[in-house]
KOLGU-844505 format. One line per 4 residues: for each residue y, z, x of C-alpha. Coordinates in nm, 3 decimals, always signed. Example, Ala and Ser with C-alpha at 12.3 -4.5 7.8 and 13.67 -1.06 7.14 Angstrom:
2
-0.450:+0.780:+1.230; -0.106:+0.714:+1.367
This chain:
410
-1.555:+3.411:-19.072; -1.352:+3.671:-18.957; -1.350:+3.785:-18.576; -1.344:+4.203:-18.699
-1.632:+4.220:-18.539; -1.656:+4.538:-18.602; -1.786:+4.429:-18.920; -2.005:+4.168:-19.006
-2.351:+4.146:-19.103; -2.570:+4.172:-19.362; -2.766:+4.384:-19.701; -3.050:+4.513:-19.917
-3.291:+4.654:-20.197; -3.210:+4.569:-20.550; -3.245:+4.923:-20.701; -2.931:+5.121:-20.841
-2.744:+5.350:-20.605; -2.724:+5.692:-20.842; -2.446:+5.987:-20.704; -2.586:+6.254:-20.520
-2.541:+6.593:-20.603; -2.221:+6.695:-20.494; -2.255:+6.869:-20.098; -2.680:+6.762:-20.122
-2.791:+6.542:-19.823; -2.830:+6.143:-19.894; -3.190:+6.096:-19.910; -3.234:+5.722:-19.753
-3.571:+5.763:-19.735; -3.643:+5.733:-20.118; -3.468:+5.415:-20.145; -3.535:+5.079:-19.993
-3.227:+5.074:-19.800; -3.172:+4.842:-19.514; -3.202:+4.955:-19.171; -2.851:+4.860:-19.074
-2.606:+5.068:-18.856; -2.283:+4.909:-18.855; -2.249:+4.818:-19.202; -2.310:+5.138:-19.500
-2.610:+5.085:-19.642; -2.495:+5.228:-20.001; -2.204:+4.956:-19.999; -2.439:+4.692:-19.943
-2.695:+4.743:-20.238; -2.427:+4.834:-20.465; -2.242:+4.508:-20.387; -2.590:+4.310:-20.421
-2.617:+4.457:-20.770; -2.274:+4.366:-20.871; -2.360:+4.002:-20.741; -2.727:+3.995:-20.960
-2.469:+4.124:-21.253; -2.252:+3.886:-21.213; -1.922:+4.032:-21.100; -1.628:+3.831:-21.143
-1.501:+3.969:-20.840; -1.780:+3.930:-20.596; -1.854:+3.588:-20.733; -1.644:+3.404:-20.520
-1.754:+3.570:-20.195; -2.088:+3.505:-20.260; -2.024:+3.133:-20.345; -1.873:+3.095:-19.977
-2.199:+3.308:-19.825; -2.463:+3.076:-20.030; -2.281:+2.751:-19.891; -2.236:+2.905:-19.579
-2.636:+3.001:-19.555; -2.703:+2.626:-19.681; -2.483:+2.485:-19.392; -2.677:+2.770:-19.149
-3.006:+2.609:-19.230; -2.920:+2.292:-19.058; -2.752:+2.427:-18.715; -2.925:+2.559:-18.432
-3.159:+2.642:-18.259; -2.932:+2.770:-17.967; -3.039:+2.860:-17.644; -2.880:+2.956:-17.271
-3.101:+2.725:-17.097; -2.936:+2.410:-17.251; -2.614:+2.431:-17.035; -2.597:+2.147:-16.752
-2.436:+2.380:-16.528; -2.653:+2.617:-16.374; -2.531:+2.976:-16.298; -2.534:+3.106:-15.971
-2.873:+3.220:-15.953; -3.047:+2.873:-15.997; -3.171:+3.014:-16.296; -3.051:+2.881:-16.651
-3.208:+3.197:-16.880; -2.861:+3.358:-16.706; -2.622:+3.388:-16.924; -2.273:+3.236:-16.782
-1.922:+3.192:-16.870; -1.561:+3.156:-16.770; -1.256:+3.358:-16.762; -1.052:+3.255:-17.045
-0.699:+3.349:-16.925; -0.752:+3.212:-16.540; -0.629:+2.881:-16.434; -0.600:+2.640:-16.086
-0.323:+2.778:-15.911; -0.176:+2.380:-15.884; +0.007:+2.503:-15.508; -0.336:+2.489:-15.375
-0.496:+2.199:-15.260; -0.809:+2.260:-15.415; -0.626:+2.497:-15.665; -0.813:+2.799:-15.521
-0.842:+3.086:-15.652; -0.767:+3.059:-15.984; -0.483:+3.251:-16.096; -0.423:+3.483:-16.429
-0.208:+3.377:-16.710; -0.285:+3.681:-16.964; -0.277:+3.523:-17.352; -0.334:+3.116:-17.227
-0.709:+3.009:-17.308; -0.795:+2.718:-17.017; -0.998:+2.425:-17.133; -1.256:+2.438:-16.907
-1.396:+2.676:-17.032; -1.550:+2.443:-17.283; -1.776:+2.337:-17.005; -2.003:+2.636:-16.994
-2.121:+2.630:-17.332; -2.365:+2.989:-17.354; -2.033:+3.168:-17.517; -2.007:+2.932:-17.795
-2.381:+2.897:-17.828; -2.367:+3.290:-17.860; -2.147:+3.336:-18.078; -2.239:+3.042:-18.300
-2.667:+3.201:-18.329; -2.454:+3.490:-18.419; -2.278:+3.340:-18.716; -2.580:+3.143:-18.834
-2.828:+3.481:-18.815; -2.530:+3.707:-18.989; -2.512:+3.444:-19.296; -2.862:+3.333:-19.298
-2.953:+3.762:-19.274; -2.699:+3.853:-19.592; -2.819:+3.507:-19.786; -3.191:+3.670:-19.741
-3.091:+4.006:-19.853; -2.924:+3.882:-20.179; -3.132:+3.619:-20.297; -3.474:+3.713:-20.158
-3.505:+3.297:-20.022; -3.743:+3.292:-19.749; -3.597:+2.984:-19.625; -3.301:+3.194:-19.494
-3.495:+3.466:-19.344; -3.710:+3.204:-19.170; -3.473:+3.007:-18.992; -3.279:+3.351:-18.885
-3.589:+3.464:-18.729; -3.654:+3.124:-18.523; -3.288:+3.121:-18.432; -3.347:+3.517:-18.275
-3.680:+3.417:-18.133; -3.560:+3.115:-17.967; -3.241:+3.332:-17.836; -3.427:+3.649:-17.695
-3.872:+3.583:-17.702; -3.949:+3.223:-17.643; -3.995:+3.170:-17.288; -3.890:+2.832:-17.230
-3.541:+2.932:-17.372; -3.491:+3.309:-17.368; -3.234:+3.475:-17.239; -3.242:+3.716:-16.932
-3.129:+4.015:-17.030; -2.833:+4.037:-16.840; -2.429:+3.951:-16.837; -2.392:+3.928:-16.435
-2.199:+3.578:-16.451; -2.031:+3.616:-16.786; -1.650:+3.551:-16.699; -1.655:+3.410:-16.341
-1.321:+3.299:-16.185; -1.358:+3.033:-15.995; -1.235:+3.103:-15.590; -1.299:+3.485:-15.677
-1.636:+3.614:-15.864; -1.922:+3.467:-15.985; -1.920:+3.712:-16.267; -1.760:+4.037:-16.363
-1.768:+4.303:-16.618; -1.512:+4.215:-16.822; -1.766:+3.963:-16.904; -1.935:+4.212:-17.145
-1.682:+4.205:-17.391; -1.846:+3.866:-17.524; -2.184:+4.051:-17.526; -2.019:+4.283:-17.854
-2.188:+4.085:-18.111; -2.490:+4.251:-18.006; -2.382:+4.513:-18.281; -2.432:+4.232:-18.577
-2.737:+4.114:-18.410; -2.912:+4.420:-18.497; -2.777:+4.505:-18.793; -2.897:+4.121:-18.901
-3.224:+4.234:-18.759; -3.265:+4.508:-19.024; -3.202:+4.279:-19.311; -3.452:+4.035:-19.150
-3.768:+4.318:-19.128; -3.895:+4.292:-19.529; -3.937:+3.910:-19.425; -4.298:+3.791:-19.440
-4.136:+3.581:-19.097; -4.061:+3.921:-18.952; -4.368:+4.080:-18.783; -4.457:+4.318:-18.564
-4.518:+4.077:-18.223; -4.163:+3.998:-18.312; -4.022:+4.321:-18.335; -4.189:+4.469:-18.052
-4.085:+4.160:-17.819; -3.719:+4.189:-17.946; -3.720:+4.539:-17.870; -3.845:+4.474:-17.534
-3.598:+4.286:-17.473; -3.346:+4.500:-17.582; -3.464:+4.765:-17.372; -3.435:+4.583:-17.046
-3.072:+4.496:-17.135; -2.979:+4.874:-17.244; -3.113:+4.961:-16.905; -2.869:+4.720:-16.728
-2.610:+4.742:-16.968; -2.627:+5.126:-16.813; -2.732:+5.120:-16.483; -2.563:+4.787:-16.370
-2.219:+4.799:-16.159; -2.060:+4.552:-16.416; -2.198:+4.778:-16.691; -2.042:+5.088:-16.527
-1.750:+4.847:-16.488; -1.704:+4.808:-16.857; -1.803:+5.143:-16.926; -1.464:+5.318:-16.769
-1.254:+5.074:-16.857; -0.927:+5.214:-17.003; -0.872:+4.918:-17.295; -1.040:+4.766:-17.535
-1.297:+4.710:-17.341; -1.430:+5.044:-17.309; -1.461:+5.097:-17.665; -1.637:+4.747:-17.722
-1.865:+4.885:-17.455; -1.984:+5.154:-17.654; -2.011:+4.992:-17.954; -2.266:+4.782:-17.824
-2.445:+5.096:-17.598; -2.476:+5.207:-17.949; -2.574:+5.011:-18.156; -2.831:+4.927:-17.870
-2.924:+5.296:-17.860; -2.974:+5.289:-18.244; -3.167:+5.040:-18.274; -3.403:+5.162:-17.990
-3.415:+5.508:-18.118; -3.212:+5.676:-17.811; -3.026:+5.874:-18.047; -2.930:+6.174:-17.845
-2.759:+5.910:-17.597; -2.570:+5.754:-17.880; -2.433:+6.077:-17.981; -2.354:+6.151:-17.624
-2.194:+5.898:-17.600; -1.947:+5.895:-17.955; -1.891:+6.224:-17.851; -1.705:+6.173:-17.524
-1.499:+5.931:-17.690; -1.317:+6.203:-17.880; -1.122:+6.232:-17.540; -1.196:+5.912:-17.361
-1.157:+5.665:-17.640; -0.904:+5.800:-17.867; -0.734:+6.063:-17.672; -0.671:+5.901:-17.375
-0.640:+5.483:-17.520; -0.427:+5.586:-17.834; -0.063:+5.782:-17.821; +0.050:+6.072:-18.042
+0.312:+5.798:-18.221; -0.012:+5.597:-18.313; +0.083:+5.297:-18.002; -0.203:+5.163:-17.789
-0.043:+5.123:-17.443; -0.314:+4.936:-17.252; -0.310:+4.699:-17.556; +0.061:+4.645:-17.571
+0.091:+4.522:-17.181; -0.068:+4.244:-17.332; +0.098:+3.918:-17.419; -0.091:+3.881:-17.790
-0.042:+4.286:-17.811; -0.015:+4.257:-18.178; -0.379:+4.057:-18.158; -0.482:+4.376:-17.944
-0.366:+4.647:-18.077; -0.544:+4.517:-18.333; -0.873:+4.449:-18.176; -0.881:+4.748:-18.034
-0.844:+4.918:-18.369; -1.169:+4.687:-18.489; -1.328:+4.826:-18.173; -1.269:+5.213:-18.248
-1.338:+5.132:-18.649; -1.675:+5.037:-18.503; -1.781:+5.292:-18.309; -1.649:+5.526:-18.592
-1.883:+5.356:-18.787; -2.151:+5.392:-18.557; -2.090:+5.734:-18.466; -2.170:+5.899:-18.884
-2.532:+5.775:-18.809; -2.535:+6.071:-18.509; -2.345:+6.265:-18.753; -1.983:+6.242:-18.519
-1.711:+6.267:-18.732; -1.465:+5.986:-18.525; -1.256:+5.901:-18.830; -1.094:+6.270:-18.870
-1.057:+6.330:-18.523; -0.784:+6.430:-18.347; -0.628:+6.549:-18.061; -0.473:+6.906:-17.972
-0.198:+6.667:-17.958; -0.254:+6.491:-18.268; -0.380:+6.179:-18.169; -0.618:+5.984:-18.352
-0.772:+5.638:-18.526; -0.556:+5.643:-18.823; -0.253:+5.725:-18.632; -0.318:+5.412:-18.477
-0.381:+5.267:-18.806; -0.022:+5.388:-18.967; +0.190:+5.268:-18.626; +0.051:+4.904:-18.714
+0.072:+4.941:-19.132; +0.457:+4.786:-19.130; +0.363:+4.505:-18.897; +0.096:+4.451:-19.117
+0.257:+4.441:-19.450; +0.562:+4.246:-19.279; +0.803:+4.497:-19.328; +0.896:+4.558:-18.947
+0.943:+4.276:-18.677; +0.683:+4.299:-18.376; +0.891:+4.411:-18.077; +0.624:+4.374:-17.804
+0.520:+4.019:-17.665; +0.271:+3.801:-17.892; +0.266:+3.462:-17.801; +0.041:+3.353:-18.035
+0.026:+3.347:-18.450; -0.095:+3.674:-18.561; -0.374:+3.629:-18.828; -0.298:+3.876:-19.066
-0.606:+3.873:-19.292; -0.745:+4.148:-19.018; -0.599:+4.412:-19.156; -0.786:+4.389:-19.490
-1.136:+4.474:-19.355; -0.950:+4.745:-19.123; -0.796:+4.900:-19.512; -1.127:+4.853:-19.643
-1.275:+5.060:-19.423; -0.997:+5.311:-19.407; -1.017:+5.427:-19.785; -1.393:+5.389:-19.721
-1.413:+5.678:-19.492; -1.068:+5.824:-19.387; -0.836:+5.877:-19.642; -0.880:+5.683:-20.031
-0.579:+5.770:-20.155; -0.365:+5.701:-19.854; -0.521:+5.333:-19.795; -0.602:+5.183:-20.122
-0.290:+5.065:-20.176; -0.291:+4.910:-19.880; -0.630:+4.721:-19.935; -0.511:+4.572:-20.284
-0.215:+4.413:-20.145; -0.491:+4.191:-19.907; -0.734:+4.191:-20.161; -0.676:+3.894:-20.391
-0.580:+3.680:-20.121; -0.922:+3.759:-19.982; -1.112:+3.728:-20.309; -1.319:+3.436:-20.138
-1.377:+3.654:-19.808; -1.763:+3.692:-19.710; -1.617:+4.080:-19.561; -1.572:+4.187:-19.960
-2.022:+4.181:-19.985; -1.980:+4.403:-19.695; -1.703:+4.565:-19.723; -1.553:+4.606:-20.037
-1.631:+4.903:-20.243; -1.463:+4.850:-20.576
C-alpha cells in the first residue's frame, strides 16, 4: 500500500451519483454518502458502482482490496501496551518511539548522545515496536473499512471496529492520548515533536471511521468513547509544547501537522478552527515552504530530497483536500508572487516522468508510483486538462493499485 498518505481510506452507498445542475450546491444530505473527509465522497460511490458493474478497469484493484481485507481478518489486535520497553513515564498506554535518522556516536564510550545521520534508518528502532503497531492497525482498519463499504460483509466491519476499540477505548490496552515520547534520541530527549509526524495517519483513521458508522458493530458507546478520546488528543495536539513544536515547523512537518489538526477538527465538529487553520496556510504553508520556480527548499536540504519534495507535496495535497470541506480553495491558490501547490507539482513533473536527472542529493531509490495518486488528484481538482495526461502515463502500470477505488475518477 502506498505511503501517500495523504490518501488512503475508504467508501460508500450504492445509489447512482446524478450531475448537479450546473453552479447549484451538492446536496450530500439526500444521498447516503459516507462521512469521510480526506477522500471525495462522490469518487467513492461512483467507483463502488463501477465495481458492482463490473468494470474491467476497477476489477483488478478490487481483487488486491478483497485479498487484502481477507489477510486483514487474521492480523491484529494491536495495542501500545504490548511493548517490553516501557516509556519514560512507567506507563505503557504512552505511546513511544525512536528517532529514525540518529545513531551511537561510536567515539563515545557509551556512544552518547546519539548523533544525526539525515536519510540512514538505525535498526534499533525495531525495538520499540508502537510505530509499527500503528501503522500496521492503520493498514488493517483502511482495508478492512473500504472491504465493508463495497461488499456490505460484516465480518470486515467487525474486526475494524475491535481493532479501533482495542487501539483507543479498551482500558487494559488503550492508548493515552498523547505523542510526548514519540522520537526520543537516546543521550538527548525522551521525546520530541518531530515525533508527531508518525501520528499523520490519524487522517485515515477517521475517514475509516466514517465508512465503519452504517455497521450494526458501530454504536453509539463506541462513537462517543472514540470521540472522547479524540478530544483529549486535539487538546494536546494544541496546547502541548511538542504540539506547538510541530505546529511552526517550517517543513513538512508543519503541513502534516495540520492535516491531522484537521482532520481531528472535522471529525469533532470544530469547523471554524479547521478553516482557521487552512486559511493561514495560504501564507504559512505554501507561501512561505514552496518557491515561485515551484522548489521546496526545506525539503531539498534533505538527503532523500526527491522522497521529500515529494512528501511534502502528499502533505499539502492533503490539507488541500481537507480544506474544500471549510470551503478554502488551497488548490488555486497563489501567491502575490505566484507561488503555489501546482507550481510545486510542475517543478517535480520531469523528475517524475524521467525526463530530467535529479540534481539534489537522494540517497535512496525513489519510488516513482507516488506521483500517480499526486496526478490523480491534480486533474481531480486543479487543472483536468493540464494533468490527465500525466495520470495515464502511471495508470496502467497501476491498474492493480488499491489508490484507483479511491482515487481514480475515470
Amino acid at each position: 500500500m502506498k505511503r501517500i498518505l495523504f490518501i488512503l481510506c475508504v467508501v460508500i452507498i450504492s445509489n447512482i451519483i446524478t450531475s448537479p445542475i450546473l453552479g447549484q450546491e451538492k446536496d450530500y444530505n439526500s444521498i447516503d454518502y459516507p462521512k469521510v473527509f480526506l477522500l471525495d465522497k462522490e469518487i467513492l460511490q461512483a467507483n463502488k458502482q463501477k465495481i458492482l458493474s463490473k468494470d474491467k478497469f476497477l476489477k483488478t484493484s478490487y481483487r488486491k482490496l478483497y485479498a487484502g481485507a481477507e489477510k486483514a481478518l487474521d492480523l491484529g489486535p494491536f495495542s501500545v501496551t504490548y511493548k517490553t520497553k516501557l516509556p519514560p513515564s512507567g506507563d505503557k498506554h504512552d505511546y513511544m518511539s525512536q528517532a529514525s535518522y540518529w545513531w551511537a556516536d561510536t567515539s563515545k564510550p557509551d556512544g552518547l548522545p546519539y548523533i544525526r545521520k539525515d536519510g540512514v534508518v538505525n535498526p534499533e528502532i525495531n525495538n520499540f515496536t508502537d510505530k509499527k503497531n500503528f501503522t500496521d492497525m492503520t493498514r488493517c482498519v483502511y482495508y478492512l473499512s473500504l472491504a465493508y463499504y463495497i461488499t456490505g460483509e460484516e465480518k470486515f466491519a467487525g474486526h475494524a471496529v475491535k481493532l479501533l476499540k482495542v487501539w483507543f477505548i479498551d482500558p487494559d490496552t488503550k492508548m493515552n492520548p498523547n505523542f510526548k515520547f514519540a522520537q526520543a534520541i537516546p543521550g538527548r530527549t525522551t521525546g520530541r515533536g518531530t515525533g508527531l509526524i508518525e501520528a499523520r495517519h490519524f487522517a485515515e483513521i477517521i475517514d475509516a471511521i466514517g465508512f465503519l458508522e452504517s455497521s450494526t458493530y458501530w454504536d453509539k458507546d463506541t462513537e462517543i468513547k472514540i470521540k472522547d478520546w479524540f478530544e483529549k488528543y486535539y487538546l494536546w495536539l494544541t496546547e502541548s509544547k511538542e504540539g506547538m513544536h510541530e505546529e511552526s515547523a517550517k517543513n513538512n512537518h508543519g503541513i502534516w501537522y495540520d492535516v491531522q489538526a484537521v482532520s481531528i477538527a472535522l471529525f469533532l465538529n470544530k469547523n471554524d478552527a479547521a478553516k482557521k487553520i487552512c486559511e493561514s496556510a495560504k501564507t504559512k504553508r505554501i507561501g512561505r515552504e514552496i518557491e515561485p520556480d515551484g522548489k521546496q527548499p526545506f525539503e531539498l536540504v534533505r538527503t532523500k530530497s526527491l522522497g521529500y519534495s515529494t512528501f511534502n507535496l502528499e502533505a499539502l495535497f492533503s490539507l488541500a483536500k481537507l480544506a474544500q470541506n471549510v470551503r478554502v480553495d488551497l488548490w488555486h491558490y497563489e501567491s502575490p508572487d505566484r507561488r503555489s501547490i501546482s507550481k510545486a507539482l510542475d517543478y517535480l513533473i520531469p523528475f517524475y516522468l524521467k525526463e530530467k536527472e535529479w540534481q539534489y542529493k537522494q540517497i535512496a531509490e525513489f519510488e516513482y508510483s507516488r506521483a500517480y495518486p499526486i496526478f490523480l488528484a491534480a486533474e481531480d481538482y486543479i487543472d483536468y486538462d493540464k494533468y490527465k495526461k500525466y495520470a495515464d502515463d502511471f495508470r496502467a502500470a497501476n491498474q492493480r493499485d488499491v489508490i484507483n477505488i479511491v482515487f481514480n475518477k475515470y
